[in-house]
Backbone bond lengths (Angstrom), bond angles and torsions (degrees), N, CA, C in turn:
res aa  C-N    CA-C-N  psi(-1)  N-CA   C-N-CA  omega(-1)  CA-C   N-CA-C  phi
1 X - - - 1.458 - - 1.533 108.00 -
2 X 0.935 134.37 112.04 1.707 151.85 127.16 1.663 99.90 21.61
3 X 0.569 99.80 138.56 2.210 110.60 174.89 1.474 98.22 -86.56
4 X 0.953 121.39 -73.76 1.713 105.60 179.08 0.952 113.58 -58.92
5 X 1.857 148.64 -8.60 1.373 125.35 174.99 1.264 92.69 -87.83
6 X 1.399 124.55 -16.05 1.719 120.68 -177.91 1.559 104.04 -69.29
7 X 0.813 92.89 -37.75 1.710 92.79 -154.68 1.901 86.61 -79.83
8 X 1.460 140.70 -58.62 1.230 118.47 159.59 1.276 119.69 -3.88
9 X 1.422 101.29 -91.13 1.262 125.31 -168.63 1.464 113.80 -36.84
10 X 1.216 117.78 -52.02 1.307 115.10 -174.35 1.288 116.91 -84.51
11 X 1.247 126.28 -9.14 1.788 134.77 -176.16 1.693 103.39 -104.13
12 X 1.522 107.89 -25.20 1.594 78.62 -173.21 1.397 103.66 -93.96
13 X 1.661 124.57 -14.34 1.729 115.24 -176.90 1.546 96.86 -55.26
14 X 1.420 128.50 -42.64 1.187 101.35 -147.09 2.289 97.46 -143.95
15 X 0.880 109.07 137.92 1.318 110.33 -175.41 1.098 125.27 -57.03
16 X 1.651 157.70 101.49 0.998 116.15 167.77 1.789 151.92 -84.80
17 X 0.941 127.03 179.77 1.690 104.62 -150.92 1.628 87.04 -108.26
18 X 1.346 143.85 169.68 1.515 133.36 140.38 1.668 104.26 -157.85
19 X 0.852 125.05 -178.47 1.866 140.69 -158.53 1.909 94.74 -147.08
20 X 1.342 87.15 140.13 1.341 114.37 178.74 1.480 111.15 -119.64
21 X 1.637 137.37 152.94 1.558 118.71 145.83 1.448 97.09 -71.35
22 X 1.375 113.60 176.47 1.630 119.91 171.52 1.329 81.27 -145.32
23 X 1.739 87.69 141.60 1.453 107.85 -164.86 1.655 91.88 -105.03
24 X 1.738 113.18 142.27 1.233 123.60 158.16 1.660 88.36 67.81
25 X 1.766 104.90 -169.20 1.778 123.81 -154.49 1.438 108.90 -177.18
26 X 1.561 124.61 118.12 0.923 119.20 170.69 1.570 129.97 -136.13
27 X 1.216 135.10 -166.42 1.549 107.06 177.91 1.088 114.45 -77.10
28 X 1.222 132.11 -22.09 1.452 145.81 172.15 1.757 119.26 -68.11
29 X 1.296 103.01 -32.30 1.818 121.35 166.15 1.266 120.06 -150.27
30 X 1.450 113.48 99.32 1.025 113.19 -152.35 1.842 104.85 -92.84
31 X 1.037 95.40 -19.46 1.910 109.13 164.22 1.335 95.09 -59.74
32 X 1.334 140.45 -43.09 1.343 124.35 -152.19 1.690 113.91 120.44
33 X 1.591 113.69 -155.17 1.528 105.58 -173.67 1.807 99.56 -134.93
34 X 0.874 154.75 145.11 1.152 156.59 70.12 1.401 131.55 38.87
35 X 1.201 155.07 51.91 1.073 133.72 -99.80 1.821 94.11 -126.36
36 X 1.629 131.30 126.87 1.736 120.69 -160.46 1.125 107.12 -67.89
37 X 0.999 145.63 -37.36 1.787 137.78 173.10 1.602 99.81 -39.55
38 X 1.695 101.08 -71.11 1.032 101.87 -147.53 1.867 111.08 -72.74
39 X 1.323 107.71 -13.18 1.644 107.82 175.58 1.028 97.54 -70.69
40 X 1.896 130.97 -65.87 1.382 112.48 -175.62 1.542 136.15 -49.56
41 X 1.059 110.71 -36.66 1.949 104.55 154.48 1.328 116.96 -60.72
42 X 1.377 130.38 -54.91 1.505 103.82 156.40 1.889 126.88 -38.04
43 X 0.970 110.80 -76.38 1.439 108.44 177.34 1.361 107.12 -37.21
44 X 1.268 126.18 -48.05 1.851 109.31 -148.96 1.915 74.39 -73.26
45 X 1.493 113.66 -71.78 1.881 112.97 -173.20 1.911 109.49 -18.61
46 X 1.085 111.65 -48.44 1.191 109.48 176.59 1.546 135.92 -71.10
47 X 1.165 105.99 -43.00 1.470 111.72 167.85 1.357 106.88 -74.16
48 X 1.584 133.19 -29.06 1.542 132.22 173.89 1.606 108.93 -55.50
49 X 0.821 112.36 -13.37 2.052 121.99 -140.49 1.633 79.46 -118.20
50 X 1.155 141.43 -41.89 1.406 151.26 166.40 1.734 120.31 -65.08
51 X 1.162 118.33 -46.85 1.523 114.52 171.49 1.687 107.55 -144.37
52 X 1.305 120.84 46.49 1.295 116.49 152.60 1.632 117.93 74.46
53 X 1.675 116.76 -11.58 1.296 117.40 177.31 1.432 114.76 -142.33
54 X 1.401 102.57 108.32 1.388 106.68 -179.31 1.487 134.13 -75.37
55 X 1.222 99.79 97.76 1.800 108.81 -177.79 1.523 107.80 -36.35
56 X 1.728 95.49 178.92 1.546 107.77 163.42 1.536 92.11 -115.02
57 X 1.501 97.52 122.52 1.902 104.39 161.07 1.769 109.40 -104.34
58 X 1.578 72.40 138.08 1.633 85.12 171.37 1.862 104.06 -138.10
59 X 1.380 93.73 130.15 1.491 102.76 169.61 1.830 116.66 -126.48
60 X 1.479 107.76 147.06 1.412 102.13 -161.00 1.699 112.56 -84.69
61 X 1.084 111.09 15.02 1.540 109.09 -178.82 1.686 108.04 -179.13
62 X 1.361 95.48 174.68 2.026 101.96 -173.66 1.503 95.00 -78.38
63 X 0.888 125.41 173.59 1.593 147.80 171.20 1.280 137.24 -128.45
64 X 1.460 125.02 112.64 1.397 137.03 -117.52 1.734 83.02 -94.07
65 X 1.382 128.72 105.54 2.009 103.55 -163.40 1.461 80.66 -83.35
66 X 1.102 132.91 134.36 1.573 158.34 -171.68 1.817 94.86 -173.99
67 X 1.301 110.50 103.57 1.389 121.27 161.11 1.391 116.33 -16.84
68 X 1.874 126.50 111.42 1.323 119.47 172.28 1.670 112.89 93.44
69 X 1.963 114.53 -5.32 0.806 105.47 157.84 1.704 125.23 -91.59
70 X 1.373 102.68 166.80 1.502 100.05 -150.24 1.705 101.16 -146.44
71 X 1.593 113.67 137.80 1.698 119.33 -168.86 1.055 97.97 -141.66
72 X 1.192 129.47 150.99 1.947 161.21 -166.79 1.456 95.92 -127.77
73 X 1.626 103.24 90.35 1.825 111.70 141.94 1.054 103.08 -101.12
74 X 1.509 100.19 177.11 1.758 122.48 165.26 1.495 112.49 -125.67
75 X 1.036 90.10 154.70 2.087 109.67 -174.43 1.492 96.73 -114.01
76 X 1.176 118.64 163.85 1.252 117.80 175.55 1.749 97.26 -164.50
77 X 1.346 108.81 130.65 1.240 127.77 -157.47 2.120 109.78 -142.66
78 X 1.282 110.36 82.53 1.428 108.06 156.95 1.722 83.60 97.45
79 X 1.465 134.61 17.33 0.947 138.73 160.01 1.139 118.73 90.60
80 X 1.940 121.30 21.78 1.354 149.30 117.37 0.771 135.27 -82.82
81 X 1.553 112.40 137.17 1.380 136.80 -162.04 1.650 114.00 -103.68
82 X 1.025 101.07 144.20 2.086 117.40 -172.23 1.635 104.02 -142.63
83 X 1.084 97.44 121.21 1.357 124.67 154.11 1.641 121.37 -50.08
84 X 1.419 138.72 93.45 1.447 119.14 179.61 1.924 102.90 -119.12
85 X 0.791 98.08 127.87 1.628 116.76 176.68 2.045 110.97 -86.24
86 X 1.121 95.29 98.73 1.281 90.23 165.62 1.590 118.73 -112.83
87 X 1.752 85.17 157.62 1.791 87.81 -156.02 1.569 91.83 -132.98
88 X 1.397 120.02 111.71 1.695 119.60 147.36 1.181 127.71 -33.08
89 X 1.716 123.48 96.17 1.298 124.76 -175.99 1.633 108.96 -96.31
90 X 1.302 123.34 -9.92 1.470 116.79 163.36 1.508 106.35 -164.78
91 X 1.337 123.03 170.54 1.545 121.42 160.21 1.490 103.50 -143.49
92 X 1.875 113.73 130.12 1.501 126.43 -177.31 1.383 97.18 -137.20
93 X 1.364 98.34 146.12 1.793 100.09 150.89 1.757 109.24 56.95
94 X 1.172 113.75 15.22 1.638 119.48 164.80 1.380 89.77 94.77
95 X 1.273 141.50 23.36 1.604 133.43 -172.44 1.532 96.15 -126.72
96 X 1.621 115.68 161.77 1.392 135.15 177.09 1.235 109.85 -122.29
97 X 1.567 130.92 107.61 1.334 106.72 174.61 1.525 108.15 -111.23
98 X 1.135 91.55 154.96 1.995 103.80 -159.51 1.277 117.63 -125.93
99 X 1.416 129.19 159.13 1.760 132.56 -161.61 1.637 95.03 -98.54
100 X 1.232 131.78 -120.53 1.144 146.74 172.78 1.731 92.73 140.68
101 X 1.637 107.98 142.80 0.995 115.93 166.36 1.486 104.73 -165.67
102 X 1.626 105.67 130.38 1.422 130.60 -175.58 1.745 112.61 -70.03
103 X 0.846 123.05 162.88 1.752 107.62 171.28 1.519 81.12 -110.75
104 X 1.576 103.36 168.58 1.454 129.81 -166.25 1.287 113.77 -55.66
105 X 1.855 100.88 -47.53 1.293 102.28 -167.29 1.840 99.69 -145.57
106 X 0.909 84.33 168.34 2.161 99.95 -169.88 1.571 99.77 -71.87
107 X 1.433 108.69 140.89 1.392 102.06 163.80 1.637 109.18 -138.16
């Protein structure tokens, strides 16, 4: 099987969940921020830890963790590219915890 149909396959049945610190707090995010370096090493560690090949993630900005907010990187795996949407599902205790979701297929 193909590394990007793996990595599909296995990211879009099922979501995965992960936690961030969020650095700093503002009125605009009051959890704090998300910070793009540091999400994309989370993401690529996570999806690696899931099907055995660790993409390159790239996302275009920090992420405000405020519950329900939501950012569009891409992974790229064997020289296909995926769309993953991550979405802030809560913020406690100075932490962000977040969804991740792959799109079906590479574009």
């Amino acid at each position: 099987m193909r590394v990007p149909h793996l990595l599909a396959v296995l990211l879009t049945a099922t979501a995965l969940a992960g936690a961030l610190s969020a650095c700093g707090g503002d009125d605009e995010a009051p959890g704090g921020t998300l910070r793009a370096k540091e999400l994309q090493d989370d993401i690529a560690a996570r999806l690696g830890a899931q099907t055995g090949a660790v993409p390159d993630v790239t996302c275009p900005g920090d992420l405000a963790a405020k519950e329900g907010n939501a950012l569009r990187c891409r992974a790229e795996v064997s020289g296909q590219s995926f769309g993953v949407t991550v979405t802030v599902t809560s913020t406690e205790g100075g932490s962000a915890q977040y969804e991740l979701q792959v799109d079906e297929s590479g574009g």
